[in-house]
Backbone as a printed PyTorch tensor [residue, N CA C, xyz], in Angstrom:
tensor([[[  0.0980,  -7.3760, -53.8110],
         [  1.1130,  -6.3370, -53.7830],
         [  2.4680,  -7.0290, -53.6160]],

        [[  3.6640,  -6.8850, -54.0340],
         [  5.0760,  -7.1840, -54.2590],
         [  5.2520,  -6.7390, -52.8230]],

        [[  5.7040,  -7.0130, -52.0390],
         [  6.4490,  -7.0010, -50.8310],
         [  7.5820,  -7.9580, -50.6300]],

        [[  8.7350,  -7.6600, -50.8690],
         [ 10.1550,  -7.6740, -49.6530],
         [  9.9780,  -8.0020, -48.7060]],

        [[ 10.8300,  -9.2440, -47.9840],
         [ 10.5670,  -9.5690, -46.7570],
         [ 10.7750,  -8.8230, -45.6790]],

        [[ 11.9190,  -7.8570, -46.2290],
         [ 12.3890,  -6.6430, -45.3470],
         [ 11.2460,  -5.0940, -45.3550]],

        [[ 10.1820,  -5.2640, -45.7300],
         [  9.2540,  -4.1320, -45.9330],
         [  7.7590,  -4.8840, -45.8590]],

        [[  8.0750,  -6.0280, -45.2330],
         [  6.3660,  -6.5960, -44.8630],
         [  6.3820,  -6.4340, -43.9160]],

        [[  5.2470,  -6.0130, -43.3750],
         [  4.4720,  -5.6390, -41.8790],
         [  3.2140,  -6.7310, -41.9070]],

        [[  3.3260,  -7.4870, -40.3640],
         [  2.7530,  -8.4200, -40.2850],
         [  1.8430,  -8.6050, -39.1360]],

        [[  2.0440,  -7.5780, -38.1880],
         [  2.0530,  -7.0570, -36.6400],
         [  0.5310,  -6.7150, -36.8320]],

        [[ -0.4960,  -7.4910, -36.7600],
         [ -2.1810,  -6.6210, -36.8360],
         [ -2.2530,  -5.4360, -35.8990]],

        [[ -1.6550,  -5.3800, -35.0200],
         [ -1.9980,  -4.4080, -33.6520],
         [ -1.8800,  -3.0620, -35.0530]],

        [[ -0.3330,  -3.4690, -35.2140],
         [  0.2830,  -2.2090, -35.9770],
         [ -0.9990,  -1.6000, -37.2060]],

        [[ -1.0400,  -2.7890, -38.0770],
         [ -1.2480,  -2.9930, -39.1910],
         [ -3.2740,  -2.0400, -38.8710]],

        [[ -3.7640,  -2.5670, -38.0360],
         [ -5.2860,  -2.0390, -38.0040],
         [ -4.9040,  -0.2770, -37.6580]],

        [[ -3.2970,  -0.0160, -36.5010],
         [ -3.2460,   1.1670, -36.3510],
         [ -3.4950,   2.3720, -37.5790]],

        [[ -2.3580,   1.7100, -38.3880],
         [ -2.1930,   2.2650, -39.7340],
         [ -3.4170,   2.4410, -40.3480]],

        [[ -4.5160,   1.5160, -40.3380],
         [ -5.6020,   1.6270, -41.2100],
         [ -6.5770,   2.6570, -40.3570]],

        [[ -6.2320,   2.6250, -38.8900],
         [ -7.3470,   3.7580, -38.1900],
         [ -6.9220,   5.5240, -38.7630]],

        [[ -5.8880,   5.5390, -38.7750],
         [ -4.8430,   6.5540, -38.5700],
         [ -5.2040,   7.2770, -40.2620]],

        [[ -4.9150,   6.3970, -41.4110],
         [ -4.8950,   6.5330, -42.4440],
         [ -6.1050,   6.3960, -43.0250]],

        [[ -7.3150,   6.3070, -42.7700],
         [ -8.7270,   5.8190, -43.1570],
         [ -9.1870,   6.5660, -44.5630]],

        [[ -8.5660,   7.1450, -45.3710],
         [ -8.8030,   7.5580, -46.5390],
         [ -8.4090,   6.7760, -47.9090]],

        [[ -9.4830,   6.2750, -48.5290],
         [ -8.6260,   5.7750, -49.6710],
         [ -9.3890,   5.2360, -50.7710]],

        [[ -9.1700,   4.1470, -51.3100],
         [ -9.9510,   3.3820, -52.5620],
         [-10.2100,   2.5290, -52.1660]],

        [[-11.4920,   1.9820, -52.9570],
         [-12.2900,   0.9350, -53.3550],
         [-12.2820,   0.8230, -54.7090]],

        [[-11.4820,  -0.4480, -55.0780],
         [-11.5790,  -0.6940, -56.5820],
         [-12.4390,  -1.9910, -56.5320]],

        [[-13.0890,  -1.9930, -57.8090],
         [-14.0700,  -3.3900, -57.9000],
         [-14.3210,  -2.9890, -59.6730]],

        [[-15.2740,  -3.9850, -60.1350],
         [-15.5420,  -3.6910, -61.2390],
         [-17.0270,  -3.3120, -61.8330]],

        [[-17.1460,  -2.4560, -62.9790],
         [-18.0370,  -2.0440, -63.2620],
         [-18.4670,  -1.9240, -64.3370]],

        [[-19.5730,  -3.0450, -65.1900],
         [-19.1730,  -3.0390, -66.3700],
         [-18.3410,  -3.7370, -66.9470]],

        [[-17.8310,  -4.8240, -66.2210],
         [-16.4900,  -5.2810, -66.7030],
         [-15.0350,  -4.4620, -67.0800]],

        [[-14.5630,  -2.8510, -66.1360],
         [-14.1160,  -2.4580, -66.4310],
         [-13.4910,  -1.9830, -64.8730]],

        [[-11.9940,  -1.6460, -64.4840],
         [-12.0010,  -1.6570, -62.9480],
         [-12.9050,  -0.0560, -62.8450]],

        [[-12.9110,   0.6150, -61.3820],
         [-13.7760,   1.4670, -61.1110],
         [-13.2120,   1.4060, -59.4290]],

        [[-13.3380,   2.8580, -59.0940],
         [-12.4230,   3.0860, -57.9680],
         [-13.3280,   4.2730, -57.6520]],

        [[-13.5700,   4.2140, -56.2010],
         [-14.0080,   5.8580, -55.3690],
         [-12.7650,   5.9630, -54.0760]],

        [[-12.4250,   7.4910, -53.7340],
         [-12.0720,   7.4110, -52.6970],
         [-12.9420,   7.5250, -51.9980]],

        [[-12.5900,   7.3430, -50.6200],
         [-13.3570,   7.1630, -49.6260],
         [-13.1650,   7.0430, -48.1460]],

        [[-13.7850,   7.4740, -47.0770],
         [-12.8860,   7.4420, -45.7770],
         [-13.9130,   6.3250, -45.2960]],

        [[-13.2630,   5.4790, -44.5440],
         [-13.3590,   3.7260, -44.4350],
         [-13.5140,   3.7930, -42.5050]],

        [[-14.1460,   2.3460, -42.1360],
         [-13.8780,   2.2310, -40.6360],
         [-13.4610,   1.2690, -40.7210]],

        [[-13.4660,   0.7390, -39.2150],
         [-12.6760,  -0.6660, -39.5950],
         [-14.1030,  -0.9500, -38.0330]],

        [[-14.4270,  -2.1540, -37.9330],
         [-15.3630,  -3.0090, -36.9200],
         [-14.8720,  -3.6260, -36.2090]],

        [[-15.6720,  -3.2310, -34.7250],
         [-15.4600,  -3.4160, -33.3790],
         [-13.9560,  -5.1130, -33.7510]],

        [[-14.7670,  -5.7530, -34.1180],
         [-14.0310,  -6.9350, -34.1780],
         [-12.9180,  -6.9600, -34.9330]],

        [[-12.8380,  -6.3060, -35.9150],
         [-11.5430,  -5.7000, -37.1330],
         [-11.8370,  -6.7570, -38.2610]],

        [[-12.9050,  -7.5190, -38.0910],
         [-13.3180,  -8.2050, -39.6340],
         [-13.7090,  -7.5350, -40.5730]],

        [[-14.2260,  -6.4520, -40.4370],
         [-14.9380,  -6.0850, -41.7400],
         [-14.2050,  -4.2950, -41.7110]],

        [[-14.2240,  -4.0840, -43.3080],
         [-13.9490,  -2.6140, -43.2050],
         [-16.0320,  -2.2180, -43.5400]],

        [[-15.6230,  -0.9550, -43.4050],
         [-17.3040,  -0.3010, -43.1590],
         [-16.9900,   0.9980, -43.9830]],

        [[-18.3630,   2.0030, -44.9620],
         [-18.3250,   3.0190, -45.3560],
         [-19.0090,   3.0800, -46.1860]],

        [[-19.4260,   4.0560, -47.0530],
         [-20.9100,   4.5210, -47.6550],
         [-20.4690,   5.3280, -48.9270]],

        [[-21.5530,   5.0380, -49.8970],
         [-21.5550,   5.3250, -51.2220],
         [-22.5530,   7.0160, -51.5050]],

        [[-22.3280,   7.8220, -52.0900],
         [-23.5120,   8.2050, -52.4610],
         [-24.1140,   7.5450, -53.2710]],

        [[-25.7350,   7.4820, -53.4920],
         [-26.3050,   6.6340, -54.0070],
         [-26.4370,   6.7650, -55.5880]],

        [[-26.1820,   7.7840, -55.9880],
         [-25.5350,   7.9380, -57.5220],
         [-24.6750,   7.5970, -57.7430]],

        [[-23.2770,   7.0690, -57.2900],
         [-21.9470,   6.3090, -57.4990],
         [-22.5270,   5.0490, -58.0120]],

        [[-22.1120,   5.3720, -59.7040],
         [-22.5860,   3.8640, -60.1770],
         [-21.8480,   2.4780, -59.6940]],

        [[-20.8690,   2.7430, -58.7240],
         [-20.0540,   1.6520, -58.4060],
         [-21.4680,   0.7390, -57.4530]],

        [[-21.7910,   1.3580, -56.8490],
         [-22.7850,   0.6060, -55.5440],
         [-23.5690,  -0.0050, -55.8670]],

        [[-23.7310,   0.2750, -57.5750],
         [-24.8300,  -0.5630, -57.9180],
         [-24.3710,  -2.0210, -58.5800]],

        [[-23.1730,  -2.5160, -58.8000],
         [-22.6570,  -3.3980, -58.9440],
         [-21.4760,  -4.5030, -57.9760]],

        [[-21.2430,  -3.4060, -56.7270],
         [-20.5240,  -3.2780, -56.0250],
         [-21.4300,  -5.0580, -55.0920]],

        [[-22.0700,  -5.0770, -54.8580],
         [-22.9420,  -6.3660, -53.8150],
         [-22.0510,  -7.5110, -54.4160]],

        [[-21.5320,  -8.0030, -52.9870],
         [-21.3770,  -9.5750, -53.6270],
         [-20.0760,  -9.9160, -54.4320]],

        [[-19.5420,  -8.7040, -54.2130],
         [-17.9060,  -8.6670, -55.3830],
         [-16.9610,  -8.7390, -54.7680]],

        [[-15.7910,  -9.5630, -54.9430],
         [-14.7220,  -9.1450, -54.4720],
         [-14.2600,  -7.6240, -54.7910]],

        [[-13.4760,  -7.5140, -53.3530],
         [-12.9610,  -5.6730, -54.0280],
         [-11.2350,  -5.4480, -53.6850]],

        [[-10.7950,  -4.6050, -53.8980],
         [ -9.4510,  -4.4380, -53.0880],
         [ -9.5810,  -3.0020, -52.3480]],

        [[ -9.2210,  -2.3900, -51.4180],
         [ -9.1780,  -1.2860, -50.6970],
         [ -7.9080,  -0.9880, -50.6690]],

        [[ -7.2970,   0.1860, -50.6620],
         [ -5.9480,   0.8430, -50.6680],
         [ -6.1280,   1.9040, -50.2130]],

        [[ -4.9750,   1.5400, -49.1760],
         [ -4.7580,   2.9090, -48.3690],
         [ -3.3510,   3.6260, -48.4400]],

        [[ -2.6320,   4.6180, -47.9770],
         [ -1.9210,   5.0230, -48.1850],
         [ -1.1810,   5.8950, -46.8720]],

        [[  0.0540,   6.0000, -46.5740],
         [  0.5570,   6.7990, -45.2640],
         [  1.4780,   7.8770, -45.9690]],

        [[  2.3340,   8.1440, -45.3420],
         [  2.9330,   9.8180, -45.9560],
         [  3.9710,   8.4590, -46.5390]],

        [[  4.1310,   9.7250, -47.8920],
         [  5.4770,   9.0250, -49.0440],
         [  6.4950,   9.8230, -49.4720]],

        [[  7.2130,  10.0510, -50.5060],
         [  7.9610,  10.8480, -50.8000],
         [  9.3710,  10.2030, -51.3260]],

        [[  9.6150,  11.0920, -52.4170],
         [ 10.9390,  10.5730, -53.1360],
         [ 12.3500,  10.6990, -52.1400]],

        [[ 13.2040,   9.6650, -52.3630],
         [ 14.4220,   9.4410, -51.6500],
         [ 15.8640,  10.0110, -52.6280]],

        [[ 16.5090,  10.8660, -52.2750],
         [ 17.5270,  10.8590, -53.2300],
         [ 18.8150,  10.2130, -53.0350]],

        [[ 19.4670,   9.2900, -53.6660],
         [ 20.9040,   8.9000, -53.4960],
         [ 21.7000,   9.9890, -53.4360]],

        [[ 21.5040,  10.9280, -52.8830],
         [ 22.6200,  12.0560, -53.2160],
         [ 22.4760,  11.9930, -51.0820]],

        [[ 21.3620,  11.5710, -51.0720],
         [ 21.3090,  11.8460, -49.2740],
         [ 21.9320,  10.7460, -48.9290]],

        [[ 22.6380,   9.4150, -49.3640],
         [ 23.2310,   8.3260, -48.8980],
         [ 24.7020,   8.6480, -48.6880]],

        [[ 24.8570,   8.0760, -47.5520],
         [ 26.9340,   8.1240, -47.2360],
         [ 27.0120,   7.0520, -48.4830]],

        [[ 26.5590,   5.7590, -48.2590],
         [ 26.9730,   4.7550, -49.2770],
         [ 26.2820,   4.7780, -49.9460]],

        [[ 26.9090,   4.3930, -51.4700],
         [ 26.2930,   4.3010, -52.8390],
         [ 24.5330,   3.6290, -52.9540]],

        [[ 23.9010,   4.4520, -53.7990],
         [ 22.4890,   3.9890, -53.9090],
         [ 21.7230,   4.8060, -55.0390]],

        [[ 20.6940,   4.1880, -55.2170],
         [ 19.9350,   4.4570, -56.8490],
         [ 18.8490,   5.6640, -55.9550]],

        [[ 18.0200,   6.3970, -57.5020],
         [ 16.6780,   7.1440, -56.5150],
         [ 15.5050,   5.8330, -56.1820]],

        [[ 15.0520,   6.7570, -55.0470],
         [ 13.8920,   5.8010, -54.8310],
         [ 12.3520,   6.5750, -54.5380]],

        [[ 11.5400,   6.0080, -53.8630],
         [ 10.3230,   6.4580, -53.2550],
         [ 10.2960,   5.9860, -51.8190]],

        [[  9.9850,   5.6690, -50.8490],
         [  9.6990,   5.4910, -49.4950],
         [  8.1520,   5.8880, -49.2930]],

        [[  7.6830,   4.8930, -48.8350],
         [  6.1800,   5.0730, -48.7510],
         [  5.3780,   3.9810, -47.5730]],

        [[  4.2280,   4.0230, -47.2880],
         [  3.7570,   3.0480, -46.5010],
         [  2.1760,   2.6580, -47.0200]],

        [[  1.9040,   1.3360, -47.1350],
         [  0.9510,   1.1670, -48.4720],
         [  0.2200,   0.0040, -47.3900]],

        [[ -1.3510,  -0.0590, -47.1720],
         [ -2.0460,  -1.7470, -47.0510],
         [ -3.2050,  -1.2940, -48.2520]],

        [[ -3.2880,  -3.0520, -48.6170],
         [ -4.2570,  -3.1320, -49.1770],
         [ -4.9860,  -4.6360, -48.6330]],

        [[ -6.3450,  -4.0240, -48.4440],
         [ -7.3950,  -4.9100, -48.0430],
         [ -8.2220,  -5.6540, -49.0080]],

        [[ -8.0860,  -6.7220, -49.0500],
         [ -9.4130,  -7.8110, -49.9850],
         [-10.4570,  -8.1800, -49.2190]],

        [[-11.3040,  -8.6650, -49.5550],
         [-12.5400,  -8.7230, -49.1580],
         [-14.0010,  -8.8570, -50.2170]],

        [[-14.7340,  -9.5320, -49.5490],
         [-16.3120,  -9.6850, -50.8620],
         [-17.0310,  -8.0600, -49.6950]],

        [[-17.6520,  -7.5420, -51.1930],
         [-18.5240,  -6.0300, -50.0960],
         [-19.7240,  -6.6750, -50.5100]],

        [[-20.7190,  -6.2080, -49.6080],
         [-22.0120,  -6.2620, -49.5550],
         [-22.5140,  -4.5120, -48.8750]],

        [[-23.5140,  -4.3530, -49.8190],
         [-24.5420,  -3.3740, -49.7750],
         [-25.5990,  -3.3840, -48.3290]],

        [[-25.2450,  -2.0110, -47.8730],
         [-26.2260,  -2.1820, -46.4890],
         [-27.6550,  -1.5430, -46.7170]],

        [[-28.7360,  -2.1250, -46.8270],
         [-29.6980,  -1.5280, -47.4110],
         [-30.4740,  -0.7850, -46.3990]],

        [[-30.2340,  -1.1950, -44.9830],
         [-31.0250,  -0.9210, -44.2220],
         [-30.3860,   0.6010, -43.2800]],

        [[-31.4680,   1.7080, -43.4680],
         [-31.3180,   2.8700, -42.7130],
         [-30.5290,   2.9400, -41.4950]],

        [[-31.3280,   2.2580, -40.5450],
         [-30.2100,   2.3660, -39.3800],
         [-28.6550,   1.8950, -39.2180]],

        [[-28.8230,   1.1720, -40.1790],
         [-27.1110,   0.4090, -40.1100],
         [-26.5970,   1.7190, -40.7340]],

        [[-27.0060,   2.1680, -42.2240],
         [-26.2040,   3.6170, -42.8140],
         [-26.2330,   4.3140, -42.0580]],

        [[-27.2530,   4.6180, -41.3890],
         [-27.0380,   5.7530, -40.2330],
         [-25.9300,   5.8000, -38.9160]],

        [[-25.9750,   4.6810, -38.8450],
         [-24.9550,   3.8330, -37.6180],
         [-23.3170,   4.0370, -38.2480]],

        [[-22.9950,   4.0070, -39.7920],
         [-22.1270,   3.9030, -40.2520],
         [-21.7850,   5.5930, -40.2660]],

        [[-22.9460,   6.2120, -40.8730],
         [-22.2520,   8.3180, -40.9400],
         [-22.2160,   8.5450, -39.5240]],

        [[-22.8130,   8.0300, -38.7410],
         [-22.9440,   8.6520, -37.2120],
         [-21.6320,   8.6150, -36.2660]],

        [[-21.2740,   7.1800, -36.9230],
         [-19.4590,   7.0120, -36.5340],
         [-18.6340,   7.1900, -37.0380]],

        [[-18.4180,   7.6580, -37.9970],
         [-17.6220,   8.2370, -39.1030],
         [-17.3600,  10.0600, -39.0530]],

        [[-18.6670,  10.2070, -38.9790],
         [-19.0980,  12.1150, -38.3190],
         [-18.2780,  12.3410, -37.2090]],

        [[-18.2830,  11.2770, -35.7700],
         [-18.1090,  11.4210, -34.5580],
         [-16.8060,  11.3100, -34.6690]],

        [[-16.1820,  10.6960, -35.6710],
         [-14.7260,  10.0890, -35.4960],
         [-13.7990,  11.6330, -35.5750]],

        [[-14.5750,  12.6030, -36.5480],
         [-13.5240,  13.1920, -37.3640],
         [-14.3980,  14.7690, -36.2110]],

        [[-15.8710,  14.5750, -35.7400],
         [-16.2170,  15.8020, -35.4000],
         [-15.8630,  16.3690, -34.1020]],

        [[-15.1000,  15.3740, -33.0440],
         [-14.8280,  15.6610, -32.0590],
         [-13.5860,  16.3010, -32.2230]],

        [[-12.8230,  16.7620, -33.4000],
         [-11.9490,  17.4510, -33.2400],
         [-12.5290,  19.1810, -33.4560]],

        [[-13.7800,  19.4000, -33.5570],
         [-14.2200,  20.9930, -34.3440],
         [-14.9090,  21.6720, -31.9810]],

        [[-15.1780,  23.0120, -32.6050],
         [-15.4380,  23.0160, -31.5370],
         [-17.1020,  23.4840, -31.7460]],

        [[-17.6800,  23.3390, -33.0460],
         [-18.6940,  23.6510, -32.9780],
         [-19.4970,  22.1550, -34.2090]],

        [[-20.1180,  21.6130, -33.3830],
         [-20.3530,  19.8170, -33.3910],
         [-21.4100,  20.0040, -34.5750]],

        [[-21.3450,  19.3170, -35.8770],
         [-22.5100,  19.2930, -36.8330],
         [-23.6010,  18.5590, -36.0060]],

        [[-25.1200,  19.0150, -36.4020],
         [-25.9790,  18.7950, -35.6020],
         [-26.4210,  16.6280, -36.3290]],

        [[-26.3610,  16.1750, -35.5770],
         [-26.8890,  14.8160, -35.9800],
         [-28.2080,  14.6160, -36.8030]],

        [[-29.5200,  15.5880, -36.5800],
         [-30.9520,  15.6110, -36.8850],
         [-30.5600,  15.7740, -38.5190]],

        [[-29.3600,  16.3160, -38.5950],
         [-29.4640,  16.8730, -40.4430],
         [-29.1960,  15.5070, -40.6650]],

        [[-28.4820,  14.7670, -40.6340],
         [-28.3520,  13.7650, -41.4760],
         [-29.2500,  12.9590, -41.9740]],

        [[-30.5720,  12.2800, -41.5830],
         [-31.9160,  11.5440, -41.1390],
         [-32.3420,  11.9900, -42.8120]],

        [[-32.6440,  13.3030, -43.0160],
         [-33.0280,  13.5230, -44.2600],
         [-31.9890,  13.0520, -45.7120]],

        [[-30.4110,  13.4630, -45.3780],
         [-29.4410,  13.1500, -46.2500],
         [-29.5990,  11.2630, -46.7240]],

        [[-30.1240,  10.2550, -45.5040],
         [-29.9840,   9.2570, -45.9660],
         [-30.2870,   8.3420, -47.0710]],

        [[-31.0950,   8.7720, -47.2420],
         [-31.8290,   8.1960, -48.7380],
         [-31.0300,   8.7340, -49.9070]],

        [[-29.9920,   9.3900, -49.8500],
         [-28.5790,   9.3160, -50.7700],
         [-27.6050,   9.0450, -50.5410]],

        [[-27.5430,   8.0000, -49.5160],
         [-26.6490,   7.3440, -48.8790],
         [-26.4690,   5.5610, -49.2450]],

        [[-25.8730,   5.0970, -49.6360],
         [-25.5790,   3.4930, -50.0230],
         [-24.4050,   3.2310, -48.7530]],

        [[-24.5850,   2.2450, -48.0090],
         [-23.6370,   1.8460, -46.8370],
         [-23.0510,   0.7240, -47.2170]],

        [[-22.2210,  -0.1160, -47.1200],
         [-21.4020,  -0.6690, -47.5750],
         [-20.3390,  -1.6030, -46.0880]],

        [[-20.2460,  -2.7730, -45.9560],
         [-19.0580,  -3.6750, -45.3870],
         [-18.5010,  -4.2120, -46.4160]],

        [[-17.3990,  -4.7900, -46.0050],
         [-15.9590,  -5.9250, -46.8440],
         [-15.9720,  -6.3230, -45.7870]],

        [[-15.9510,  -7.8890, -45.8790],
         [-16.0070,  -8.7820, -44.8140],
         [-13.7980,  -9.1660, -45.2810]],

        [[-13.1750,  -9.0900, -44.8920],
         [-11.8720,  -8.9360, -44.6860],
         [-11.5400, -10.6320, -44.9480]],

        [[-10.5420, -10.8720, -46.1650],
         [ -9.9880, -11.8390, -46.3470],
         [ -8.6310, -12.1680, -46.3630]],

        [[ -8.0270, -10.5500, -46.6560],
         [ -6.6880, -10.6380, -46.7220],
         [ -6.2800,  -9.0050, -46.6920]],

        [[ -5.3370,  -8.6900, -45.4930],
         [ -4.5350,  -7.9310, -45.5900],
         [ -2.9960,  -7.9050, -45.7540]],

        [[ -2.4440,  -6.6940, -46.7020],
         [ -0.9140,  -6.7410, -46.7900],
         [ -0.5140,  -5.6100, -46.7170]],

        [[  0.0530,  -5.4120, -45.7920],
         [  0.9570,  -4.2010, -45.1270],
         [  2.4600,  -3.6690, -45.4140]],

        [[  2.7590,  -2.7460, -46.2150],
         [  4.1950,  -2.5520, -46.6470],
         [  4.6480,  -1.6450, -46.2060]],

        [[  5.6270,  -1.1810, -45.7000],
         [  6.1520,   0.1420, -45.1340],
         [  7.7420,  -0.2500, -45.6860]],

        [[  7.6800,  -0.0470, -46.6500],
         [  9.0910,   0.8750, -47.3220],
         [  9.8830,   1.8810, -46.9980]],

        [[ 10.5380,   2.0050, -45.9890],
         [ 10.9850,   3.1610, -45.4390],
         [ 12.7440,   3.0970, -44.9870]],

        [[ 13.2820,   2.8040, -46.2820],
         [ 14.4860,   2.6990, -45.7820],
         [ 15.2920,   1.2600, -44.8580]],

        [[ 14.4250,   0.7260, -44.5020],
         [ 14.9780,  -0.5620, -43.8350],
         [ 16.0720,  -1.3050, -44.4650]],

        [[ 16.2560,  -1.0610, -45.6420],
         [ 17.1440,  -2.0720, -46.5700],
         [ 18.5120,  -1.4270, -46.5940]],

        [[ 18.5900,   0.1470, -45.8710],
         [ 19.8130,   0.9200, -45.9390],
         [ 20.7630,   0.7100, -44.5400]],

        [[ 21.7210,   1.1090, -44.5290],
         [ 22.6380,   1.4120, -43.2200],
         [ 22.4370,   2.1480, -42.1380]],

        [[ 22.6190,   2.1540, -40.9640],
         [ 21.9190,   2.8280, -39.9400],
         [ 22.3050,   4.7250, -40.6520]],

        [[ 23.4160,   4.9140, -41.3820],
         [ 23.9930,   5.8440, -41.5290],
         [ 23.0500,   6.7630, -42.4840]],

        [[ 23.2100,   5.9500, -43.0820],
         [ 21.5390,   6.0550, -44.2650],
         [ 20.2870,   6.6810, -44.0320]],

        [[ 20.1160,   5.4830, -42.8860],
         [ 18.8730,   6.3150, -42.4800],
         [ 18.9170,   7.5410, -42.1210]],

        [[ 19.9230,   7.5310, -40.9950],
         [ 19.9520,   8.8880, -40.5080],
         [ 20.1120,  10.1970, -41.4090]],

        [[ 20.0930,   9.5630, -42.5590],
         [ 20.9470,  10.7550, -43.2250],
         [ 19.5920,  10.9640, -44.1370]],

        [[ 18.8640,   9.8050, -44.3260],
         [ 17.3800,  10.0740, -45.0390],
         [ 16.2950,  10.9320, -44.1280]],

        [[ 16.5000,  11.1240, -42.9950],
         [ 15.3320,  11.4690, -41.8030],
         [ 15.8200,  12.7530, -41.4840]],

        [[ 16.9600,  12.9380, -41.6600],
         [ 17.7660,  14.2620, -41.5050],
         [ 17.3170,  15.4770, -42.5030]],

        [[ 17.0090,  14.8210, -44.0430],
         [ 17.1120,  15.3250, -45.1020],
         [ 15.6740,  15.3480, -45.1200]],

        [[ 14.8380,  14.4440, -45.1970],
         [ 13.5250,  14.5360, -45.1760],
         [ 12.6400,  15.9480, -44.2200]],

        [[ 13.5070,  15.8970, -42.8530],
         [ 12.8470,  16.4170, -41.9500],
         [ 13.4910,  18.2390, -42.3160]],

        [[ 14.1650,  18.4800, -43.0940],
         [ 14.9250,  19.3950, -43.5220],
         [ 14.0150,  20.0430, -44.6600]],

        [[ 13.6940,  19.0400, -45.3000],
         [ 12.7220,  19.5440, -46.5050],
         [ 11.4570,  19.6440, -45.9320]],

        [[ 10.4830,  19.3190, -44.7800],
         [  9.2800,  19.8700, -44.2820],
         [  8.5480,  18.2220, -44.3140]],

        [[  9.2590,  17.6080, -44.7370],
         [  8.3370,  16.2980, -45.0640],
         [  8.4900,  15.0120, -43.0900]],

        [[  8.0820,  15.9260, -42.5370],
         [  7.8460,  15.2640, -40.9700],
         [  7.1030,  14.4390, -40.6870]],

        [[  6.1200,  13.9970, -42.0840],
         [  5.3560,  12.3600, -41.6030],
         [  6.3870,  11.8190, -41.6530]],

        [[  6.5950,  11.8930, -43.2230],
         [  7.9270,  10.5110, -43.4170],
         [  8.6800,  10.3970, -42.3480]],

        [[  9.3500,  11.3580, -42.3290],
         [ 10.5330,  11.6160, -41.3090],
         [ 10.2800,  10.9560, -40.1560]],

        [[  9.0770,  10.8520, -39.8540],
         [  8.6320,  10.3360, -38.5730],
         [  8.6360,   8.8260, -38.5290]],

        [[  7.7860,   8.1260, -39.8390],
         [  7.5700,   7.3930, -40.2560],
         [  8.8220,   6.1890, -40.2680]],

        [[  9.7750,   6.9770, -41.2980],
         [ 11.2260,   5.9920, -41.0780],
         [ 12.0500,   5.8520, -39.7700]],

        [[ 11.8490,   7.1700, -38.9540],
         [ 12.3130,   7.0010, -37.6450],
         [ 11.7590,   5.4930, -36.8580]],

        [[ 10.3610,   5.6600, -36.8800],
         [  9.6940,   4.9560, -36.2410],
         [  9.8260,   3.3210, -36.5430]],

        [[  9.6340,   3.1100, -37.8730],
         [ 10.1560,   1.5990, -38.4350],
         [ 11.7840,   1.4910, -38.2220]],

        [[ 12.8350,   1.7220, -38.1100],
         [ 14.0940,   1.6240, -38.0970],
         [ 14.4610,   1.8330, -36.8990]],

        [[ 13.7090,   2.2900, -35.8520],
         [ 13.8240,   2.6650, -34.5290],
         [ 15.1210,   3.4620, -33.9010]],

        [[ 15.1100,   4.5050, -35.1130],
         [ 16.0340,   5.7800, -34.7090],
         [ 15.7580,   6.9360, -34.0600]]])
């Protein structure tokens, strides 16, 4: 990925935050000799080496997927910038916050590990409901389940958010953003520019 020295994020604390926070995204690899992409909601391991997550077992990706390098892409809130919101002169832009993960994936063949993988993945997202999906259903679902690690070789972290403008700028981008309903961003550039 093209990164600016002024829009690289290098900070892992930060950088794994972003990936907990944001856990939705792609897996590109190839298939066929042709690229091939699923979204997908991702974990990241106890240790933060490996990302973790599961295929259905009809996704022809999984079946070529063992043993490959892949790239993972994730994504944070984005949104177009207008030069019309700058005190000082400036072009349109986008503002966005982007990692992408490399890594070789390997296929988890074995039940309890897939199970280990939906069971924390379920728990991650089910403790927000107030009525808990029952765990026993899943046991049957597994056998259409393909589980999946990326043992982690390289991450790159970009957060584009205005850094390259005037404090005036910003303010005037976070002002405008947060005006139009768009309060990740808004949050987002606050937070990197520390306004």
């Amino acid at each position: 990925m093209y990164i600016p020295k002024h829009f690289h994020i290098t900070d892992r604390d930060e950088i794994f935050a972003f990936i907990e926070h944001h856990a939705f995204g792609q897996i590109i690899s190839t298939l066929k000799g042709k690229l091939f992409s699923s979204h997908l909601p991702f974990l990241v391991s106890d240790d933060r080496q490996k990302i973790l997550g599961h295929f259905a077992r009809h996704n022809p990706q999984c079946n070529e997927i063992n043993e490959q390098e892949v790239l993972i892409t994730l994504e944070g809130p984005h949104g177009y910038i207008s030069p019309s919101w700058y005190i000082n002169p400036g072009v349109p832009t986008w503002d966005y916050q982007a990692v992408h993960i490399y890594g070789v994936c390997k296929v988890i063949p074995q039940l309890d590990a897939v199970k280990t993988i939906v069971d924390t993945l379920s728990n991650k997202y089910e403790k927000a409901f107030e009525t808990y999906w029952e765990p026993e259903y899943n046991a049957g679902m597994l056998k259409h389940i393909v589980g999946f690690e990326v043992e982690i070789t390289d991450i790159q972290c970009k957060y584009k958010l205005s850094q390259n403008r005037s404090e005036q700028d910003v303010g005037s981008v976070i002002e405008h953003l947060e005006a139009r309903g768009s309060k990740a961003l808004a949050d987002a550039v606050k937070a990197t520019n520390k306004q």
